[in-house]
N, CA, C and O of each residue as an XYZ file, in Angstrom:
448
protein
N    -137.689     24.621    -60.647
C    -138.369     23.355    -60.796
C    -137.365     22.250    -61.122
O    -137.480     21.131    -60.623
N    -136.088     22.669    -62.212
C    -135.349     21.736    -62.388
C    -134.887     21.139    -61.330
O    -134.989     19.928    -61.133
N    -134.180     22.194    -60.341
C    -133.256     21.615    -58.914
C    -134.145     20.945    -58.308
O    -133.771     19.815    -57.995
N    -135.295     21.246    -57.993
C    -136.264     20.126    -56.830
C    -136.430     19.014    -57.881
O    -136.680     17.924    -57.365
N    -136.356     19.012    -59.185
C    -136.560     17.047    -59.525
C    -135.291     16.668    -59.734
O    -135.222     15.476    -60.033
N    -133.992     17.368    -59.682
C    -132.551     16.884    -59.496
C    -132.891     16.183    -57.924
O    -132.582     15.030    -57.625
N    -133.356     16.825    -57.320
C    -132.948     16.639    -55.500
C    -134.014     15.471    -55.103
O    -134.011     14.801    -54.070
N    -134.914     15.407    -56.182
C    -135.531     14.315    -55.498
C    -135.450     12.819    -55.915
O    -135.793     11.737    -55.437
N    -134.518     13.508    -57.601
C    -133.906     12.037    -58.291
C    -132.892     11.701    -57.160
O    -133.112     10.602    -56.651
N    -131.943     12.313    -56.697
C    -130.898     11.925    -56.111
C    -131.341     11.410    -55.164
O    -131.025     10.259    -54.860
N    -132.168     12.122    -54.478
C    -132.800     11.118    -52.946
C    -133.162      9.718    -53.197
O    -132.542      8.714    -52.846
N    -134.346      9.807    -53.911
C    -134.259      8.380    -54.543
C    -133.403      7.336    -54.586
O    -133.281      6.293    -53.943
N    -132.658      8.012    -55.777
C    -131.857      7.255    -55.755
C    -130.486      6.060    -54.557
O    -130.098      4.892    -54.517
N    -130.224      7.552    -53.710
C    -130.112      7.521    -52.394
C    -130.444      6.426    -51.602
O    -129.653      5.533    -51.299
N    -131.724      6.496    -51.232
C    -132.650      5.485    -50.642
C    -132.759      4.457    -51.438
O    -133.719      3.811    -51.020
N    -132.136      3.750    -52.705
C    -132.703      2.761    -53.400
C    -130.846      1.914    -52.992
O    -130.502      0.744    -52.825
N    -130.139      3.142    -52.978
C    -128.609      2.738    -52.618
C    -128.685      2.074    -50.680
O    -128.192      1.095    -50.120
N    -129.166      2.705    -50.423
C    -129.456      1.898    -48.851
C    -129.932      0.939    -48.296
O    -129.423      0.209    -47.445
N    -131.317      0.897    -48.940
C    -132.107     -0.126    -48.672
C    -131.097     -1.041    -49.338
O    -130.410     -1.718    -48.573
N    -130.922     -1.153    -50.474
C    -129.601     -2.840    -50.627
C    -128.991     -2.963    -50.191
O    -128.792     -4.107    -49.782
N    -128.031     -1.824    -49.826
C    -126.642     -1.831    -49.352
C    -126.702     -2.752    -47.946
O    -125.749     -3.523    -47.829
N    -127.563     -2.770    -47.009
C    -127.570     -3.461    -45.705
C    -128.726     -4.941    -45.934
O    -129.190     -5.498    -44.939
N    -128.959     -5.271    -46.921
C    -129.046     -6.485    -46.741
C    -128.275     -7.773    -47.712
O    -128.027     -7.870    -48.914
N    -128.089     -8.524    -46.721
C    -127.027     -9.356    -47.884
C    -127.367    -10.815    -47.915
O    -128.124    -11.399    -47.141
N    -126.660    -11.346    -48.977
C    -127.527    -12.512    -49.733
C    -126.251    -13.371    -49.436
O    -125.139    -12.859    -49.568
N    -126.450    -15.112    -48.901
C    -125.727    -15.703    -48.212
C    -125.707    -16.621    -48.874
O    -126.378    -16.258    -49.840
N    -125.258    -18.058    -49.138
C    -124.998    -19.050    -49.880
C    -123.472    -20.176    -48.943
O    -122.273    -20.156    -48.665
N    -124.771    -21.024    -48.828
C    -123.452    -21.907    -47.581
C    -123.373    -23.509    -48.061
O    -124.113    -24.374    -47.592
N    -122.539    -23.710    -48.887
C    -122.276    -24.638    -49.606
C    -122.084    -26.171    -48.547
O    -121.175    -25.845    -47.783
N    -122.392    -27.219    -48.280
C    -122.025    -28.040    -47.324
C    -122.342    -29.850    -47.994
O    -123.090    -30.302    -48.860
N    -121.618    -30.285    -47.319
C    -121.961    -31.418    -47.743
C    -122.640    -32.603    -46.873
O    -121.873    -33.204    -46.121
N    -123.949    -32.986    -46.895
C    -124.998    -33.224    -45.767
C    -124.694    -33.127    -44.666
O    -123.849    -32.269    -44.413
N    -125.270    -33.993    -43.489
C    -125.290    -33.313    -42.067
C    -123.771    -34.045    -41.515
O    -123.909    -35.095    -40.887
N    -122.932    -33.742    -41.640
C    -121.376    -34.408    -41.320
C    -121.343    -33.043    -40.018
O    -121.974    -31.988    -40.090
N    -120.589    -33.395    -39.101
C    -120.223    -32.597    -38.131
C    -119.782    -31.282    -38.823
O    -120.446    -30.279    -38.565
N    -118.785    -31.183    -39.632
C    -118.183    -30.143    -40.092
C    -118.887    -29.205    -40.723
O    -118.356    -28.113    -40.927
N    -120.200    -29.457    -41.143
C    -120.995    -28.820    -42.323
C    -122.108    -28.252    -40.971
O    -122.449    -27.084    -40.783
N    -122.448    -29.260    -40.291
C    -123.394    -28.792    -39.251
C    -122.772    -27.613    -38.321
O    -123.566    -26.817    -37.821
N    -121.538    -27.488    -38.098
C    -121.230    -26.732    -37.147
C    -121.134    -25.254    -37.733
O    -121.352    -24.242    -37.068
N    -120.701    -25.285    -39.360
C    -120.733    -24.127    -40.225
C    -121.947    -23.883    -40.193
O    -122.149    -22.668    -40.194
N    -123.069    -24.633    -40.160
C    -124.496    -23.924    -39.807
C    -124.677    -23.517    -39.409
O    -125.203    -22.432    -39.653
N    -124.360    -24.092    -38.129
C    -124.746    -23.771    -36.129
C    -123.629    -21.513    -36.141
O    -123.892    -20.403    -35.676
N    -122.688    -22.034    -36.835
C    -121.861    -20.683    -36.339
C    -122.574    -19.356    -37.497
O    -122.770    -18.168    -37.242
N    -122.759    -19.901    -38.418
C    -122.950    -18.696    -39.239
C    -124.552    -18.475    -39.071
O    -124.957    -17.370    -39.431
N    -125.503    -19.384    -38.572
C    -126.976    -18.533    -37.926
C    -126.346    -18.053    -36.981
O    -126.737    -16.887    -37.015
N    -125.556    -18.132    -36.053
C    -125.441    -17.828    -34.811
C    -124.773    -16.185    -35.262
O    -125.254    -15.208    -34.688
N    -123.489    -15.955    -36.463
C    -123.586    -14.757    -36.825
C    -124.414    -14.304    -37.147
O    -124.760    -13.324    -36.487
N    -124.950    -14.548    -37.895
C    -126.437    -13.875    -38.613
C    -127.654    -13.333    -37.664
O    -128.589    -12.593    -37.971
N    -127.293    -14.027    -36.239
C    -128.583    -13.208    -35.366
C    -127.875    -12.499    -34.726
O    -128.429    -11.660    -34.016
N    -126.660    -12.563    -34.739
C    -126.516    -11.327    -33.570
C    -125.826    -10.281    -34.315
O    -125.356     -9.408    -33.585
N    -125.598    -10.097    -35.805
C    -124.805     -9.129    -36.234
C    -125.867     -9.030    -37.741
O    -125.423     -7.953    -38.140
N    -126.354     -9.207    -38.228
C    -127.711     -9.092    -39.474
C    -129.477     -9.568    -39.060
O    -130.484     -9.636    -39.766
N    -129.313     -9.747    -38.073
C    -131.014    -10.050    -37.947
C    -131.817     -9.082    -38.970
O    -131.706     -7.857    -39.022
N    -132.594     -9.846    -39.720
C    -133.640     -9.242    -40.160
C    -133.524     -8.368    -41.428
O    -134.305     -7.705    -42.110
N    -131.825     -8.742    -41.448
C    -131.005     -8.473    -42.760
C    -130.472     -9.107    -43.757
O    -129.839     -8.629    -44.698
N    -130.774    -10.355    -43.511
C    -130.330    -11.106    -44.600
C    -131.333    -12.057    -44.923
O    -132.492    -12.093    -44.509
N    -130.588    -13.046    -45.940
C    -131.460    -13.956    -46.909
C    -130.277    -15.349    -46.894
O    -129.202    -15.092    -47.438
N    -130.414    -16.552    -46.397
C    -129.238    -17.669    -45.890
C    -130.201    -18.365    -47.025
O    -131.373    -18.113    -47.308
N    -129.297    -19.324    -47.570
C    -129.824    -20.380    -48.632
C    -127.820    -21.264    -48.136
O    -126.652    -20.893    -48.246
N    -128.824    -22.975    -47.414
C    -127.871    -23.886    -47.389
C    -128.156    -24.770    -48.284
O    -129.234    -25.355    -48.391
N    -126.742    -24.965    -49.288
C    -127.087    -26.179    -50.602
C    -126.256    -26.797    -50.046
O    -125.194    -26.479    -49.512
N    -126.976    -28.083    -50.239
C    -126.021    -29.609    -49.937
C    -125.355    -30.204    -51.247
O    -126.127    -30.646    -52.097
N    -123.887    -30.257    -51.503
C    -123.073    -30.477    -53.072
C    -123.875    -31.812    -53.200
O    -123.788    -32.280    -54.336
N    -124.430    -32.351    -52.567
C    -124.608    -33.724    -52.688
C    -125.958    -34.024    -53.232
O    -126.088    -34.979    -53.997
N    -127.019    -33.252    -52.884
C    -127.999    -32.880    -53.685
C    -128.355    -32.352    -54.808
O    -129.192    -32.775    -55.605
N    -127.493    -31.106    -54.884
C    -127.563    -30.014    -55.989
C    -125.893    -30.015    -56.509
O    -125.321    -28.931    -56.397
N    -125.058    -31.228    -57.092
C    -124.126    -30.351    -57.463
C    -123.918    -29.393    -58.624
O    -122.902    -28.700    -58.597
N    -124.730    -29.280    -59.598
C    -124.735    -28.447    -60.629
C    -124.645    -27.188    -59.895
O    -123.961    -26.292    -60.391
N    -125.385    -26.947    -58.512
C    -125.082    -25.443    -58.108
C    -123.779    -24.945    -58.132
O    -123.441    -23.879    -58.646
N    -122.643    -26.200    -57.235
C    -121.539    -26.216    -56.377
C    -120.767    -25.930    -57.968
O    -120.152    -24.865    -58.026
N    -120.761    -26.637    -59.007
C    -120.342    -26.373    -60.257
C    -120.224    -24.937    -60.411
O    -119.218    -24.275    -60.154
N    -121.542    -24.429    -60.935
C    -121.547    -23.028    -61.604
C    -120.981    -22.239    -60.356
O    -120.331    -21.235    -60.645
N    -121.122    -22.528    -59.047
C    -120.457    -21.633    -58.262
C    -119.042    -21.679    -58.068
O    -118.548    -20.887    -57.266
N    -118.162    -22.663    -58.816
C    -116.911    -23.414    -58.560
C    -116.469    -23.442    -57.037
O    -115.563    -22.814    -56.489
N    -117.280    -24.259    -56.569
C    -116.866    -24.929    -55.153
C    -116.168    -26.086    -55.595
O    -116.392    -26.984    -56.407
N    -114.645    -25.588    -54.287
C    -113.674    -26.999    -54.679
C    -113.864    -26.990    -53.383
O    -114.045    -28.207    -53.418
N    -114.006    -26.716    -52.142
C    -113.767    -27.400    -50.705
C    -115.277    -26.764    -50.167
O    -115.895    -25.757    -50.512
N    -115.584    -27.882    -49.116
C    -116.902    -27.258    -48.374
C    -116.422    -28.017    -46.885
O    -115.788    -29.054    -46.690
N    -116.895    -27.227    -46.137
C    -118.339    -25.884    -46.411
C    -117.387    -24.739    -47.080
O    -116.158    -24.697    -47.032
N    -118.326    -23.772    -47.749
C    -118.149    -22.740    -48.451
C    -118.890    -21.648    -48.080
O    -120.049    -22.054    -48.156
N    -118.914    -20.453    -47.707
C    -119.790    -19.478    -47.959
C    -119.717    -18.226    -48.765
O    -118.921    -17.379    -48.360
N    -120.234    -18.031    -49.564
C    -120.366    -16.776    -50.562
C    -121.255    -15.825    -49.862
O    -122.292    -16.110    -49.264
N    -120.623    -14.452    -50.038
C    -121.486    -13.426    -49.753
C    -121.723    -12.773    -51.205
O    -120.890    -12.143    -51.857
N    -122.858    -13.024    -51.509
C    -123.025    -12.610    -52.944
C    -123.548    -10.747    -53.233
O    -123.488    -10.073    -54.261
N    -124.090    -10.356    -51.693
C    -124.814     -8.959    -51.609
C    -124.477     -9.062    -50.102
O    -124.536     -9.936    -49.237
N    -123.980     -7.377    -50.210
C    -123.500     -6.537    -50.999
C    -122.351     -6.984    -51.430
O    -121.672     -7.902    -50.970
N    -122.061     -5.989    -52.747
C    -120.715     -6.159    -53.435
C    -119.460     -5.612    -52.378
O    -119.630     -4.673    -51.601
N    -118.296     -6.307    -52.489
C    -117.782     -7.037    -53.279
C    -118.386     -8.802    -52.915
O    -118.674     -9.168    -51.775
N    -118.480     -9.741    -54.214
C    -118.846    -10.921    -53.468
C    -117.256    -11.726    -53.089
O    -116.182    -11.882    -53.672
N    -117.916    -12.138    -51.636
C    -116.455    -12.560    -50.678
C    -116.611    -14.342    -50.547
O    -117.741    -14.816    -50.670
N    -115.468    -15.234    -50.303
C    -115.842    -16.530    -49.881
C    -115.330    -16.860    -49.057
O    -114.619    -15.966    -48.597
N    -115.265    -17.985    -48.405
C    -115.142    -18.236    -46.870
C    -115.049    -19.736    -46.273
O    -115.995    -20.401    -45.851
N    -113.571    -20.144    -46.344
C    -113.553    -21.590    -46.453
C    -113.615    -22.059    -44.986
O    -112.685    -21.662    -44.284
N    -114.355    -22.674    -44.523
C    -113.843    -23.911    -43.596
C    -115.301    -23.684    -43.057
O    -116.287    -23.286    -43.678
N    -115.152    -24.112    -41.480
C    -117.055    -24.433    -40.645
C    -117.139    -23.236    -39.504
O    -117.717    -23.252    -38.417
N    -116.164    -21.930    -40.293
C    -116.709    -20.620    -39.962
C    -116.986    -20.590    -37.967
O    -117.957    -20.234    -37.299
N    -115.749    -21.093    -37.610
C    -115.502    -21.249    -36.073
C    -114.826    -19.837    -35.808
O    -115.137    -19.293    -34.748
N    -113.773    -19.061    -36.802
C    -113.612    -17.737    -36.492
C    -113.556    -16.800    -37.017
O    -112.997    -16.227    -37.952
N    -114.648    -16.623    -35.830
C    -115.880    -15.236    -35.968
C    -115.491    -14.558    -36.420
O    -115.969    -14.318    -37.528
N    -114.253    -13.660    -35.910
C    -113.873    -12.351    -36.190
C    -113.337    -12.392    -37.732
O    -113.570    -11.308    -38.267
N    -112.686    -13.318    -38.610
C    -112.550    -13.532    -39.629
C    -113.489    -13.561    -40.605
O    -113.231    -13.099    -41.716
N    -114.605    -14.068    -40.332
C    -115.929    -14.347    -41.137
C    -116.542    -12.732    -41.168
O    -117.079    -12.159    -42.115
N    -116.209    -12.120    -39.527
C    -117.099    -10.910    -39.948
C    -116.242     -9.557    -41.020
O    -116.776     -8.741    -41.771
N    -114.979     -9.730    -40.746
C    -113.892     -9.075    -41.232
C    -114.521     -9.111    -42.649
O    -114.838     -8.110    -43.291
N    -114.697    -10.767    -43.164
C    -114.950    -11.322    -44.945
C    -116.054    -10.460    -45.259
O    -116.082     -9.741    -46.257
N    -117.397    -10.578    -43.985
C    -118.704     -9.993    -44.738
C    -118.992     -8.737    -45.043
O    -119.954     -8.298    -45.673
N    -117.643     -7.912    -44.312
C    -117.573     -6.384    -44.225
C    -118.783     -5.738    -43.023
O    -119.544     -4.773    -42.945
N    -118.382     -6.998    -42.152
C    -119.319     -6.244    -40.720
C    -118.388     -5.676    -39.546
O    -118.750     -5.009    -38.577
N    -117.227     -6.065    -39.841
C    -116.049     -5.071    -39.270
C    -114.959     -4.547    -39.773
O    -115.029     -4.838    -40.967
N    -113.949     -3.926    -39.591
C    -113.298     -3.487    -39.966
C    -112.275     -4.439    -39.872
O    -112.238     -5.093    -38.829
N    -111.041     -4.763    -41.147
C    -109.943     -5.322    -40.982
C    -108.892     -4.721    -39.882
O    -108.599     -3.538    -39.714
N    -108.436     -5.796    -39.224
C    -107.425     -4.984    -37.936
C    -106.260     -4.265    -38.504
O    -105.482     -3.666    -37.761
């Protein structure tokens, strides 16, 4: 009896390690609609559907609206993006034009 509620804690547990592990929590720091901030939009939905659909959670703060966020998050240059989930949390300076770098940061590929 002990081993089957060891095996089914671990499964659990297991499955509680998965289900987070593949979805991740986004944070894209920008400063209103300026070309540079818009295009970090335009590229990182454009990652987000073809490499996390249906896996993530995007929240865009404008420093200019909210800077107390940009504060506690210590943003010194934007656009910014934090990958806050999964761990490790990664950041990501500029308007995220290359791809393969951004995906390298989010841990959706492998470093070359």
């Amino acid at each position: 009896m002990t081993e089957r509620k060891t095996d089914a804690t671990s499964a659990f547990e297991r499955a509680l390690r998965e289900r987070g592990a593949g979805r991740y929590v986004l944070r894209l720091y920008v400063t209103g609609l300026t070309p540079r901030s818009s295009r970090a939009i335009e590229n990182l939905r454009a990652i987000c559907k073809s490499h996390l659909e249906g896996r993530y959670e995007l929240e865009v703060i404008d420093v200019r609206q909210q800077p107390e966020l940009a504060r506690n998050a210590q943003i010194v240059a934007v656009p910014t993006l934090i990958k806050q989930l999964p761990a490790p949390l990664r950041r990501v300076v500029g308007d995220l034009s290359d791809t393969e770098r951004v995906l390298v940061q989010l841990d959706l590929v492998p470093a070359a």
